[in-house]
PyMOL Python script that loads the backbone (N, CA, C, O; Angstrom):
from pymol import cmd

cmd.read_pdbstr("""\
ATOM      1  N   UNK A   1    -204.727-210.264  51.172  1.00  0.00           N
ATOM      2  CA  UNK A   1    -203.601-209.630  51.829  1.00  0.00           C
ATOM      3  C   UNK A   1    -202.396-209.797  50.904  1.00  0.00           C
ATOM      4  O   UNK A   1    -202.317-210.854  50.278  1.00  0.00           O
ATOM      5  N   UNK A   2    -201.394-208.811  50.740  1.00  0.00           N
ATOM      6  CA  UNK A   2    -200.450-208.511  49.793  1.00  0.00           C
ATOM      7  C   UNK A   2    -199.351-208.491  50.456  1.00  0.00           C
ATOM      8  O   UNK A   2    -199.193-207.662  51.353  1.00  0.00           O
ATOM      9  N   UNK A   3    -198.517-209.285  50.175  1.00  0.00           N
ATOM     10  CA  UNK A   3    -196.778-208.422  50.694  1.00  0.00           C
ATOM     11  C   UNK A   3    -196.396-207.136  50.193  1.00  0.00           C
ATOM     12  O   UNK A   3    -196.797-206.617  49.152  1.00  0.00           O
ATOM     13  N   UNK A   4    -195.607-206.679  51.004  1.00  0.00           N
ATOM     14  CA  UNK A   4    -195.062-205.119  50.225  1.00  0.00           C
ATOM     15  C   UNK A   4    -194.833-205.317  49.293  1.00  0.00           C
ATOM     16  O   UNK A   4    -195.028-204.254  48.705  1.00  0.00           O
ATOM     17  N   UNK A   5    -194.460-206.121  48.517  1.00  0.00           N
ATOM     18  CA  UNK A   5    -193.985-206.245  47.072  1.00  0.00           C
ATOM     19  C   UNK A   5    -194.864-206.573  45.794  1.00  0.00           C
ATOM     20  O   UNK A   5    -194.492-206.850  44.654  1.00  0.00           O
ATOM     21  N   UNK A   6    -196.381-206.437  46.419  1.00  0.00           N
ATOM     22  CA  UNK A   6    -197.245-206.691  45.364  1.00  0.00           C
ATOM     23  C   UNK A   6    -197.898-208.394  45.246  1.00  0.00           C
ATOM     24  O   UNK A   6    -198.968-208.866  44.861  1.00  0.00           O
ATOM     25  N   UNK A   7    -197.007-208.795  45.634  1.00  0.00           N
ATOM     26  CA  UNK A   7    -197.290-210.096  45.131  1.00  0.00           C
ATOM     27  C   UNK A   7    -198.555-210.929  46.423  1.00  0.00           C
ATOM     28  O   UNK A   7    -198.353-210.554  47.578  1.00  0.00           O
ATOM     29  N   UNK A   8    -199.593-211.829  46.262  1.00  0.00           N
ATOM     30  CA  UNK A   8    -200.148-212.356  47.041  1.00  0.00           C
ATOM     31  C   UNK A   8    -200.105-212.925  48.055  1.00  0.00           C
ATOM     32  O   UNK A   8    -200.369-214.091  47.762  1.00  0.00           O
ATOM     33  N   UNK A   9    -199.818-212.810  49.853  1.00  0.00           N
ATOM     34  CA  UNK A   9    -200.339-213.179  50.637  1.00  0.00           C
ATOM     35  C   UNK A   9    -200.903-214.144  50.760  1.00  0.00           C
ATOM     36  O   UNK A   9    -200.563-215.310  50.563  1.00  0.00           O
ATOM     37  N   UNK A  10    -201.717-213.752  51.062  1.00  0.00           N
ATOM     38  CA  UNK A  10    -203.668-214.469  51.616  1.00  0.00           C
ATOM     39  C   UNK A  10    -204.733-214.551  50.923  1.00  0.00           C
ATOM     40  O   UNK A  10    -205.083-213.646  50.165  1.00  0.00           O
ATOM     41  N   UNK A  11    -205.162-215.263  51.031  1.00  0.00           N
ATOM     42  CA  UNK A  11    -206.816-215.358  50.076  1.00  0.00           C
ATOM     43  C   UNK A  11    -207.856-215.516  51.759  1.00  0.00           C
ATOM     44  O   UNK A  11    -207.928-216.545  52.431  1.00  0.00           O
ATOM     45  N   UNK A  12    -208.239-214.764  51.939  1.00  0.00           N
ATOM     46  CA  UNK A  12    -209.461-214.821  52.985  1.00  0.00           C
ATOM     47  C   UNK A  12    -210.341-214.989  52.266  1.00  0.00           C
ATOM     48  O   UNK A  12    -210.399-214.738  51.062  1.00  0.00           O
ATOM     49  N   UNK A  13    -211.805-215.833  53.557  1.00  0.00           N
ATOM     50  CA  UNK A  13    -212.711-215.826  53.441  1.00  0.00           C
ATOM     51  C   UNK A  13    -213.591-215.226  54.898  1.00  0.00           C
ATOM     52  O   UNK A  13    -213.095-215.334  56.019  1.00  0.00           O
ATOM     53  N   UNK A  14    -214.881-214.626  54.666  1.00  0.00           N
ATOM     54  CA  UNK A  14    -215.235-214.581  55.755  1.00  0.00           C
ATOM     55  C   UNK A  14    -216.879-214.759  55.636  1.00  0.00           C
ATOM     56  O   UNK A  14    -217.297-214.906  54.487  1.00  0.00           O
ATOM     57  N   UNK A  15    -217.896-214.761  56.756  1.00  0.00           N
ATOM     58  CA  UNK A  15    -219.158-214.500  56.614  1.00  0.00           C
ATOM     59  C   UNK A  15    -220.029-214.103  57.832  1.00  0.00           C
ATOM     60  O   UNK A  15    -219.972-214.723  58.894  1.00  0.00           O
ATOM     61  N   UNK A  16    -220.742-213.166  57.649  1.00  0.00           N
ATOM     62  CA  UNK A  16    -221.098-212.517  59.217  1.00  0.00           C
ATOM     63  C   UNK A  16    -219.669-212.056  59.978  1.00  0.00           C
ATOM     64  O   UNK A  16    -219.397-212.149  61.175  1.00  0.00           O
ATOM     65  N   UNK A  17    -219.022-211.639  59.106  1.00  0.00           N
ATOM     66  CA  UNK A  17    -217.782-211.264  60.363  1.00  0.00           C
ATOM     67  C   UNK A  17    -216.573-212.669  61.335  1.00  0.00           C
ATOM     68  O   UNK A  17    -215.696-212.542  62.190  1.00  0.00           O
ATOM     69  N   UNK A  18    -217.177-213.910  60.594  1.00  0.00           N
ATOM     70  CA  UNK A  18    -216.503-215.342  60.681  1.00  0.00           C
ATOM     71  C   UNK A  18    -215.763-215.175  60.130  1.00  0.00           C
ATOM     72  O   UNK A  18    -215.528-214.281  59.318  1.00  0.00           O
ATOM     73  N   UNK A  19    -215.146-216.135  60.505  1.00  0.00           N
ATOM     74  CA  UNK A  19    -213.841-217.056  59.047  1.00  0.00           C
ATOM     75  C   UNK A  19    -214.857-218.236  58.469  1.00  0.00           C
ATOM     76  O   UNK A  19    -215.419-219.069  59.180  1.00  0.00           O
ATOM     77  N   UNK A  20    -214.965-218.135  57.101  1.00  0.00           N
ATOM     78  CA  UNK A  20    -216.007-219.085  57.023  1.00  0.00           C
ATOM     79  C   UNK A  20    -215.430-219.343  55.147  1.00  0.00           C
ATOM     80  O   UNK A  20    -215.065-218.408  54.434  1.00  0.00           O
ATOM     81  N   UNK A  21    -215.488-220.796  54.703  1.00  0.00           N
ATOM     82  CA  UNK A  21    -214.895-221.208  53.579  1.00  0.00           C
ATOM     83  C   UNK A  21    -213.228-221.036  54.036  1.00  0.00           C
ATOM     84  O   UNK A  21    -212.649-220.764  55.088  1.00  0.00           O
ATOM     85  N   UNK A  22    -212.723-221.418  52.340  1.00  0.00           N
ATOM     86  CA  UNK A  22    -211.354-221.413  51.763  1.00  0.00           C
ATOM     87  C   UNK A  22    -210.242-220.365  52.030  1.00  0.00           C
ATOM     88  O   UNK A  22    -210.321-219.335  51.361  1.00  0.00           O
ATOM     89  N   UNK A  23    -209.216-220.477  52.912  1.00  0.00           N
ATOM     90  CA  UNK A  23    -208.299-219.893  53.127  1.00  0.00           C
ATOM     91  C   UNK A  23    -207.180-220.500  52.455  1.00  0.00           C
ATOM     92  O   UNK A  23    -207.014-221.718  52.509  1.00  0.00           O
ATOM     93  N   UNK A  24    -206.374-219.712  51.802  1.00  0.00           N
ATOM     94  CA  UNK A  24    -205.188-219.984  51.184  1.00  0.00           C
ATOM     95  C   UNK A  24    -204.398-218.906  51.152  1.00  0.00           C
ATOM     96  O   UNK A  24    -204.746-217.764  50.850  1.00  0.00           O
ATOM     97  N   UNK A  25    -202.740-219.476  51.641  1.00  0.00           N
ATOM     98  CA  UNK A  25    -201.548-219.082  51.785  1.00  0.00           C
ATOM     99  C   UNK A  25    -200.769-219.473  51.057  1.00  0.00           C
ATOM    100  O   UNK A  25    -200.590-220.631  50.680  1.00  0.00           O
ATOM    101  N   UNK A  26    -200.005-218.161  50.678  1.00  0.00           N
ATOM    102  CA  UNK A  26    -198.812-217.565  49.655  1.00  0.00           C
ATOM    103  C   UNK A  26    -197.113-217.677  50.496  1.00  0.00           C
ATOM    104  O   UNK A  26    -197.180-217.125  51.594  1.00  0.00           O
ATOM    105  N   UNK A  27    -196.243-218.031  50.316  1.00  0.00           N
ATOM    106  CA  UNK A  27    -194.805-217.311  50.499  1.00  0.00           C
ATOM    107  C   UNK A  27    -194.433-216.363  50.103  1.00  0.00           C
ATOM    108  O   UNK A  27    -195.346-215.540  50.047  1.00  0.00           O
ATOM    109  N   UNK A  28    -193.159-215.852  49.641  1.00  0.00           N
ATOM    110  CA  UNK A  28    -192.680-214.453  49.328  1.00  0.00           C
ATOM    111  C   UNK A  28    -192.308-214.761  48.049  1.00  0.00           C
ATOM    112  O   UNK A  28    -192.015-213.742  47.424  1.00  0.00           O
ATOM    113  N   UNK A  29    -192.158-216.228  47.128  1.00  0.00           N
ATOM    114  CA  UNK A  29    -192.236-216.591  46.288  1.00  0.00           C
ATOM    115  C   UNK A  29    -193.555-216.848  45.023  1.00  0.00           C
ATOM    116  O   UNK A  29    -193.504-216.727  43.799  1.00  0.00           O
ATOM    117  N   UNK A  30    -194.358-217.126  45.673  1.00  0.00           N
ATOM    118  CA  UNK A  30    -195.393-217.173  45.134  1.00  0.00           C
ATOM    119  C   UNK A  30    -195.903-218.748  45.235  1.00  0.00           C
ATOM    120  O   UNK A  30    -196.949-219.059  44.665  1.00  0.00           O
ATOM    121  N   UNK A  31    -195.298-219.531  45.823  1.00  0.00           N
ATOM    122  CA  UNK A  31    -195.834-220.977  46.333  1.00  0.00           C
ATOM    123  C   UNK A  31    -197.034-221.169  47.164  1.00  0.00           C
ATOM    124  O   UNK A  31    -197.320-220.201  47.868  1.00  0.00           O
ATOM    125  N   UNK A  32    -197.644-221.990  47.225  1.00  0.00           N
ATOM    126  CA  UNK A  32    -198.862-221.941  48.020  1.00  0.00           C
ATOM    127  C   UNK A  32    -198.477-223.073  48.826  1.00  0.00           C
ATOM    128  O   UNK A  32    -198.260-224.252  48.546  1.00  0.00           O
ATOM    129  N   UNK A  33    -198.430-222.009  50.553  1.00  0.00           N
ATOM    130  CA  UNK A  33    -198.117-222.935  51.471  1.00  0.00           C
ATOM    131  C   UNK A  33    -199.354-223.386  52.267  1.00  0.00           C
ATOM    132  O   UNK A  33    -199.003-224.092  53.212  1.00  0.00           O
ATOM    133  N   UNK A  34    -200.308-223.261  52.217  1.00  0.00           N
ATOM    134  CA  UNK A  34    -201.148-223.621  52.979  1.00  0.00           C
ATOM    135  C   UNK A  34    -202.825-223.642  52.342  1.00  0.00           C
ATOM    136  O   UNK A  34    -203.308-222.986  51.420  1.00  0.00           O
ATOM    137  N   UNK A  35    -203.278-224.385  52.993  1.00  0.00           N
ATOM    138  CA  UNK A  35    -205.147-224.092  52.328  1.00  0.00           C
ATOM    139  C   UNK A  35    -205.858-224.046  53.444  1.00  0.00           C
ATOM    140  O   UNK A  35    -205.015-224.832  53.875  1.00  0.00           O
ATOM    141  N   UNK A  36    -206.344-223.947  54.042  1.00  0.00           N
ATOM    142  CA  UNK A  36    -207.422-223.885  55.141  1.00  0.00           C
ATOM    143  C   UNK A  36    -208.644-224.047  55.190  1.00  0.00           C
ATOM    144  O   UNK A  36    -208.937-223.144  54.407  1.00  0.00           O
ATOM    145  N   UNK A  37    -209.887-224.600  55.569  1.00  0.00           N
ATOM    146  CA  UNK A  37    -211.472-224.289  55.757  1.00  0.00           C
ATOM    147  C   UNK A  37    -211.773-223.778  57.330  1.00  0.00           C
ATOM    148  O   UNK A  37    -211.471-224.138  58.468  1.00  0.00           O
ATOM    149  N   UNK A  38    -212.564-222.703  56.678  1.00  0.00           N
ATOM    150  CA  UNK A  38    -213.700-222.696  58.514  1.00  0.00           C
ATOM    151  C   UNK A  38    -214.692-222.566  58.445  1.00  0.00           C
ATOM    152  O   UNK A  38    -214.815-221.687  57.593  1.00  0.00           O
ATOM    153  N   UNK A  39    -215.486-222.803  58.723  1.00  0.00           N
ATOM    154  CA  UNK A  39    -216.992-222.915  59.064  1.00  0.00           C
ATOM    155  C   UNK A  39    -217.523-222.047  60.352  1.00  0.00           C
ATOM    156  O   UNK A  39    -217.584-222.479  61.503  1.00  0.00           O
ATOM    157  N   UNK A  40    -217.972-220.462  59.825  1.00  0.00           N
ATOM    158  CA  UNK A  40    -218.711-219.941  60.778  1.00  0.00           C
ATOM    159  C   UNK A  40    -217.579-219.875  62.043  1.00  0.00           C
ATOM    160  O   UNK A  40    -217.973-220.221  63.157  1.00  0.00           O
ATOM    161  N   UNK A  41    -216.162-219.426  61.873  1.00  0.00           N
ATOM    162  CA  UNK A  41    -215.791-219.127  62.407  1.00  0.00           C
ATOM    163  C   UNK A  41    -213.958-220.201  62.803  1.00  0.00           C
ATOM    164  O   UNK A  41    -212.734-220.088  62.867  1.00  0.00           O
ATOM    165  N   UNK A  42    -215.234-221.248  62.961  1.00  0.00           N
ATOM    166  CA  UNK A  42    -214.133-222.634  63.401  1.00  0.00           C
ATOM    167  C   UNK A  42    -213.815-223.435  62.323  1.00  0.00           C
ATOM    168  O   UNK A  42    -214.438-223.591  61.272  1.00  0.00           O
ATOM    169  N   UNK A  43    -212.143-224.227  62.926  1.00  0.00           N
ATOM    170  CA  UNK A  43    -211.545-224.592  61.841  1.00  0.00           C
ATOM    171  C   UNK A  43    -212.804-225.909  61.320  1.00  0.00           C
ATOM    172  O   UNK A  43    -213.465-226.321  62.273  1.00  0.00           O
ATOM    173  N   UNK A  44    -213.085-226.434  60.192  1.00  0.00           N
ATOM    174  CA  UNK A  44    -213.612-227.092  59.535  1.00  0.00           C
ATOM    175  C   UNK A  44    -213.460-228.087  58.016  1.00  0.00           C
ATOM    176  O   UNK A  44    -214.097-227.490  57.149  1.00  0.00           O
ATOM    177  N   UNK A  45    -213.003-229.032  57.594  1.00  0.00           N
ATOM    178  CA  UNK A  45    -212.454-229.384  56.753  1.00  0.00           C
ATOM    179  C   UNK A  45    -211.320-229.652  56.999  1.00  0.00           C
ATOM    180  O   UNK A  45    -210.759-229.670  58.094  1.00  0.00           O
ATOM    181  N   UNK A  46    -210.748-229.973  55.547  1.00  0.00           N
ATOM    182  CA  UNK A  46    -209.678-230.359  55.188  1.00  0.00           C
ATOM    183  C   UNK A  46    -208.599-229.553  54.640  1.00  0.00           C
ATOM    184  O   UNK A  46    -208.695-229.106  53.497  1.00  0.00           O
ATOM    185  N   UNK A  47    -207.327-229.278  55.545  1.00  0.00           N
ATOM    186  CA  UNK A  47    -206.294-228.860  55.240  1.00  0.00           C
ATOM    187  C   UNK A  47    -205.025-229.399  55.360  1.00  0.00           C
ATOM    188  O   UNK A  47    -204.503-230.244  56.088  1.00  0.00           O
ATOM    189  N   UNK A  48    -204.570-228.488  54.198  1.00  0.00           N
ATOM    190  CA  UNK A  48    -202.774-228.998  53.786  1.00  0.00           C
ATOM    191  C   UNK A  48    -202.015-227.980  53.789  1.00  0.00           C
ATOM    192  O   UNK A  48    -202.332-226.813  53.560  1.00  0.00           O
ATOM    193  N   UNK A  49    -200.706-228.529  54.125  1.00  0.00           N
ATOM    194  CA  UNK A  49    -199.309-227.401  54.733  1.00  0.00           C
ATOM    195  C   UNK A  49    -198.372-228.117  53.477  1.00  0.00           C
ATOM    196  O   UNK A  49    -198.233-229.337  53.402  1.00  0.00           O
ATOM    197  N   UNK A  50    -197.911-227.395  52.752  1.00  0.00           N
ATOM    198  CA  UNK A  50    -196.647-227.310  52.001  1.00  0.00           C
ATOM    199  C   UNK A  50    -195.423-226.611  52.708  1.00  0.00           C
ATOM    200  O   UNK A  50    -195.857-225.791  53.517  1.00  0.00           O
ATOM    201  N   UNK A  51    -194.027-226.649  52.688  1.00  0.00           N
ATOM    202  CA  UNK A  51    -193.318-226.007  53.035  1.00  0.00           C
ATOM    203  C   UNK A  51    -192.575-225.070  52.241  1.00  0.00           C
ATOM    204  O   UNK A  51    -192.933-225.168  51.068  1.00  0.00           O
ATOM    205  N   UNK A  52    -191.638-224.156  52.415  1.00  0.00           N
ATOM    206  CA  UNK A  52    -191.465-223.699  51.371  1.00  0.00           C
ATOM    207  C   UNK A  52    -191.210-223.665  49.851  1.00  0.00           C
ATOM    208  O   UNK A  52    -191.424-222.717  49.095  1.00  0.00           O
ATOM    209  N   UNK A  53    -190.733-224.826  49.560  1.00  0.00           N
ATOM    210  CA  UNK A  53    -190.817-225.584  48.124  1.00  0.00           C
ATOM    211  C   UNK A  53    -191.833-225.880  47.865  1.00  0.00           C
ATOM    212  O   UNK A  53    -191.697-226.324  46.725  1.00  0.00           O
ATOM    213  N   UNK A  54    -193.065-225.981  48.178  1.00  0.00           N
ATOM    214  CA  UNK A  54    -194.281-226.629  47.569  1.00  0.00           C
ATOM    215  C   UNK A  54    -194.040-228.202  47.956  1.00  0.00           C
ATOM    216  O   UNK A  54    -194.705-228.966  47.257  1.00  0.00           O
ATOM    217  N   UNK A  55    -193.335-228.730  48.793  1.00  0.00           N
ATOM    218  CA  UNK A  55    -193.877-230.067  49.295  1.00  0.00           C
ATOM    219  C   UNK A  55    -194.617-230.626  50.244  1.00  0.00           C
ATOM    220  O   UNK A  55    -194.345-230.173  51.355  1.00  0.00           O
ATOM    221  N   UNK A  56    -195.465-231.452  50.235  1.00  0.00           N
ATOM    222  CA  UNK A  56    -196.267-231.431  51.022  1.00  0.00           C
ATOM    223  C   UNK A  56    -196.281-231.950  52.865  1.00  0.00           C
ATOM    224  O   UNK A  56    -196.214-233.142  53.163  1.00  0.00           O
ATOM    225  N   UNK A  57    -196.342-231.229  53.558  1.00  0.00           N
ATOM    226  CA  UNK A  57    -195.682-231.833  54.617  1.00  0.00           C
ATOM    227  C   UNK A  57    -196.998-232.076  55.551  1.00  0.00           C
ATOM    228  O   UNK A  57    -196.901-232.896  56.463  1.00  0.00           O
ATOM    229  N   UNK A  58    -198.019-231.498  55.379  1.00  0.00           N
ATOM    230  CA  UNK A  58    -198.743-232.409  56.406  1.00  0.00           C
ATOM    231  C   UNK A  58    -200.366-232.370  55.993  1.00  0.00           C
ATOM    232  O   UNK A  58    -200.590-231.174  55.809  1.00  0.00           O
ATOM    233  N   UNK A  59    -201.867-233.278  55.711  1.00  0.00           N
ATOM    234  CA  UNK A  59    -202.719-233.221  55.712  1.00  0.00           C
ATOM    235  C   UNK A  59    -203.288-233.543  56.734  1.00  0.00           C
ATOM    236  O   UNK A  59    -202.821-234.487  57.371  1.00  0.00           O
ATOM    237  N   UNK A  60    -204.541-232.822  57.237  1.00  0.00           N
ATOM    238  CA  UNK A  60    -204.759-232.692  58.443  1.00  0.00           C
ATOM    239  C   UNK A  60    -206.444-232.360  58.080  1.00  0.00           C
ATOM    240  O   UNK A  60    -206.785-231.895  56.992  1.00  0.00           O
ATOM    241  N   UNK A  61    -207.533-232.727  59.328  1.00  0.00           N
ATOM    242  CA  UNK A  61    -208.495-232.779  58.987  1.00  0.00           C
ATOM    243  C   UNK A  61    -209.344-231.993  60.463  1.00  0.00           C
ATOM    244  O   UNK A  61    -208.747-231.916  61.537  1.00  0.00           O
ATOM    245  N   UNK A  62    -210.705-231.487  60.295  1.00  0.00           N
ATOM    246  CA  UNK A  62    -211.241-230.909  61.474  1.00  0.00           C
ATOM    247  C   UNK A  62    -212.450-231.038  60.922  1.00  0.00           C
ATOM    248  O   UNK A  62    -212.883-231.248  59.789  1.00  0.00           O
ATOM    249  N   UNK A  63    -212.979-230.828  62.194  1.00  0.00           N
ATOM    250  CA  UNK A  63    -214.951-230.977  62.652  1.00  0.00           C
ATOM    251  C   UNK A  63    -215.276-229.767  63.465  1.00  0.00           C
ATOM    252  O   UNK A  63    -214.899-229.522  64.611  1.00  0.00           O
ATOM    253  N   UNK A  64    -216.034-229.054  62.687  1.00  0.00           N
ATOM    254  CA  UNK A  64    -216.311-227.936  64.129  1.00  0.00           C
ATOM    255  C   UNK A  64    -215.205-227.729  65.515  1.00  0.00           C
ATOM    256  O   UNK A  64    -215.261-227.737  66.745  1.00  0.00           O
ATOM    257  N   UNK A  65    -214.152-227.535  64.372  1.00  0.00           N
ATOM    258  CA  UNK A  65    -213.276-226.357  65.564  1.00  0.00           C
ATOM    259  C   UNK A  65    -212.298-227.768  66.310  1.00  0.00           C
ATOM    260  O   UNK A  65    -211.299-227.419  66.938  1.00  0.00           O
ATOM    261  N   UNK A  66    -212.579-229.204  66.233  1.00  0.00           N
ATOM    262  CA  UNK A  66    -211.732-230.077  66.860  1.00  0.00           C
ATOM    263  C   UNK A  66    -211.378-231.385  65.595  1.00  0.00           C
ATOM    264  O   UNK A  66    -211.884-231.651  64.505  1.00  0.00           O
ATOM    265  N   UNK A  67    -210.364-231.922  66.328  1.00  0.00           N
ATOM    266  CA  UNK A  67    -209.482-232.567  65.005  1.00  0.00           C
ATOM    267  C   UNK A  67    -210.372-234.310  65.147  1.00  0.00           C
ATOM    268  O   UNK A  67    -210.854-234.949  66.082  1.00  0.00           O
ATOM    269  N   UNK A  68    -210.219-234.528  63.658  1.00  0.00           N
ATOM    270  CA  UNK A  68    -211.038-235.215  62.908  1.00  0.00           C
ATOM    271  C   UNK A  68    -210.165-236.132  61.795  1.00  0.00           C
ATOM    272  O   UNK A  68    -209.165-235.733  61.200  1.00  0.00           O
ATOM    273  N   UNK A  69    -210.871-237.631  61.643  1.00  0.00           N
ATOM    274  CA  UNK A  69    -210.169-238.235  60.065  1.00  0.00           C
ATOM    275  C   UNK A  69    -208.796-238.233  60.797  1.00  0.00           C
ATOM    276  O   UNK A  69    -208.496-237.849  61.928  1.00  0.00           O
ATOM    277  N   UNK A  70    -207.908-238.896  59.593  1.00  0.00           N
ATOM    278  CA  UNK A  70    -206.941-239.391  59.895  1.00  0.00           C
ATOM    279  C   UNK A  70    -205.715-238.253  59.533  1.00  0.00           C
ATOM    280  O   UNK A  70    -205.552-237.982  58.343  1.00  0.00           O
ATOM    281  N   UNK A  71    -205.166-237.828  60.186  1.00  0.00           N
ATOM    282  CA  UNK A  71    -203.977-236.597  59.998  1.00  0.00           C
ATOM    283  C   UNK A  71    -202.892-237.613  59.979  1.00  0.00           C
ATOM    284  O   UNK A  71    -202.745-238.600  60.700  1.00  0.00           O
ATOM    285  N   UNK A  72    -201.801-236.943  58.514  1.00  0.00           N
ATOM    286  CA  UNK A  72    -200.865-237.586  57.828  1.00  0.00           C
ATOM    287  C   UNK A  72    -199.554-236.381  57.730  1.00  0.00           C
ATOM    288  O   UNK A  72    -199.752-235.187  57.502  1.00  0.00           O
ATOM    289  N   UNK A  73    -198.201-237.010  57.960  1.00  0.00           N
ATOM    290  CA  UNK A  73    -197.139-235.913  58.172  1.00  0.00           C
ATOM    291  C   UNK A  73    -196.504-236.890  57.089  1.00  0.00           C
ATOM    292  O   UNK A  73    -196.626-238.112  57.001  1.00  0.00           O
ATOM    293  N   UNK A  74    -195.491-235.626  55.953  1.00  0.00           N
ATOM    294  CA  UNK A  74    -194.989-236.194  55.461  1.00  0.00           C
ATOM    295  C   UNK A  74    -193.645-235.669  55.475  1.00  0.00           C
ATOM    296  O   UNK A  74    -193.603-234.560  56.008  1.00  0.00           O
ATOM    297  N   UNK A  75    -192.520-236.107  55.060  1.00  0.00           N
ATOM    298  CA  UNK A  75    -191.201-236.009  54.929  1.00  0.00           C
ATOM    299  C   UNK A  75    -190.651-234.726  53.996  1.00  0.00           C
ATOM    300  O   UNK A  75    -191.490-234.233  53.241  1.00  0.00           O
ATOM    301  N   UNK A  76    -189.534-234.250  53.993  1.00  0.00           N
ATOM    302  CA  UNK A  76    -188.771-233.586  53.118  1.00  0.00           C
ATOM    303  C   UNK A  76    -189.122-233.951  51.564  1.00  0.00           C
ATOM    304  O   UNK A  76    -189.448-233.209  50.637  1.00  0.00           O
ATOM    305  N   UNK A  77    -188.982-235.015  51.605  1.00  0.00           N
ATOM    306  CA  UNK A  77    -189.233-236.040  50.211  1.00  0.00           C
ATOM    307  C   UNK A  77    -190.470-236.206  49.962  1.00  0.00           C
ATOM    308  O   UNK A  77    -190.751-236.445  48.788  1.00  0.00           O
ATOM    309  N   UNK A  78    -191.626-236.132  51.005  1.00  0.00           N
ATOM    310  CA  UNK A  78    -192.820-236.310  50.396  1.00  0.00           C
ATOM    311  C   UNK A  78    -193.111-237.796  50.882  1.00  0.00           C
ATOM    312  O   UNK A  78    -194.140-238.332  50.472  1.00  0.00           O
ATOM    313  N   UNK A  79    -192.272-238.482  51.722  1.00  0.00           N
ATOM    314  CA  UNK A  79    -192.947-240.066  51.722  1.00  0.00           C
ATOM    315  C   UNK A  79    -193.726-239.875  53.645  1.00  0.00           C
ATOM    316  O   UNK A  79    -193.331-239.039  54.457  1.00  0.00           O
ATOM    317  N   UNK A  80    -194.701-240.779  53.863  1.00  0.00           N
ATOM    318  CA  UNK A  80    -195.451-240.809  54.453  1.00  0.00           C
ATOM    319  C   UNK A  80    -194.761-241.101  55.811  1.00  0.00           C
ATOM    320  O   UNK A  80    -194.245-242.208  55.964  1.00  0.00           O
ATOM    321  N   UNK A  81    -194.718-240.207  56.778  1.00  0.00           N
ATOM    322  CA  UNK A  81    -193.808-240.381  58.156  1.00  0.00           C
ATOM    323  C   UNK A  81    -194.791-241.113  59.132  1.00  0.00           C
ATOM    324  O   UNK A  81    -194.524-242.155  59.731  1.00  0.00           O
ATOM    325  N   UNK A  82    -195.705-240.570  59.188  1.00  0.00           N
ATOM    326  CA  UNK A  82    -196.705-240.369  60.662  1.00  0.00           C
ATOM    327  C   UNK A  82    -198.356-240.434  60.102  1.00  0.00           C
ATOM    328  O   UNK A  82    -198.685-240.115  58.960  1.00  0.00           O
ATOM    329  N   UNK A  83    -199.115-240.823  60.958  1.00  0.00           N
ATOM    330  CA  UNK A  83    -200.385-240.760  60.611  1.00  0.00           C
ATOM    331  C   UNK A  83    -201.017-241.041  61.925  1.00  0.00           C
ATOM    332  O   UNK A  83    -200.602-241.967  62.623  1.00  0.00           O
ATOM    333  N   UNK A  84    -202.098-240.212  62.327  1.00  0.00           N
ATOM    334  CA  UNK A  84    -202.976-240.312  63.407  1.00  0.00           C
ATOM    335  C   UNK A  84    -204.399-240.486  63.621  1.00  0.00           C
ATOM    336  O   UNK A  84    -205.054-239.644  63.007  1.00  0.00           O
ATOM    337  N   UNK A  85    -205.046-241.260  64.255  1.00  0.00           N
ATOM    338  CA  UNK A  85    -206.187-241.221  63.389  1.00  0.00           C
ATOM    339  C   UNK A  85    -207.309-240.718  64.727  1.00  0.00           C
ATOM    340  O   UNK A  85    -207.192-241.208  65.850  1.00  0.00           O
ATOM    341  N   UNK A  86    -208.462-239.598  64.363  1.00  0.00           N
ATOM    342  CA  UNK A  86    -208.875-238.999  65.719  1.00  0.00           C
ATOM    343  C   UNK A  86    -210.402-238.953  65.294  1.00  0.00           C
ATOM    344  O   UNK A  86    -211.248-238.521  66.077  1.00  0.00           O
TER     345      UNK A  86
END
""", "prot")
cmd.dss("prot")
cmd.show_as("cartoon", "prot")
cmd.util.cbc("prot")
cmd.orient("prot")
């Protein structure tokens, strides 16, 4: 998926008509705000949220579609705020 302006969006994945593998998100800059996994539809793996600068603000983890591993929020700065463990 493309913004009007040419530049990259989205990186989909799909299979059988799923969401299945590596999803990755673009800004209007060209930063990569996001990564995603799914598995056959549901969220799966390990994902990370950057904000608009490219810092990292939160890693976060899933199991067949429910949350998993220890999910970590981080600060403006990047230092370690929060952590949950599920």
């Amino acid at each position: 998926i493309y913004f009007d302006n040419g530049q990259i969006n989205e990186i989909r994945s799909y299979k059988n008509n799923l969401m299945h593998g590596k999803w990755v998100k673009y800004n209007e800059h060209g930063i990569k705000i996001s990564v995603a996994r799914y598995k056959n539809g549901r969220k799966h793996g390990k994902w990370t949220i950057w904000n608009d600068y490219g810092n990292l603000l939160y890693e976060l983890e899933y199991k067949n579609g429910g949350k998993t591993g220890t999910w970590k929020n981080y600060n403006e700065k990047g230092e370690l705020v929060s952590e949950r463990k599920y």
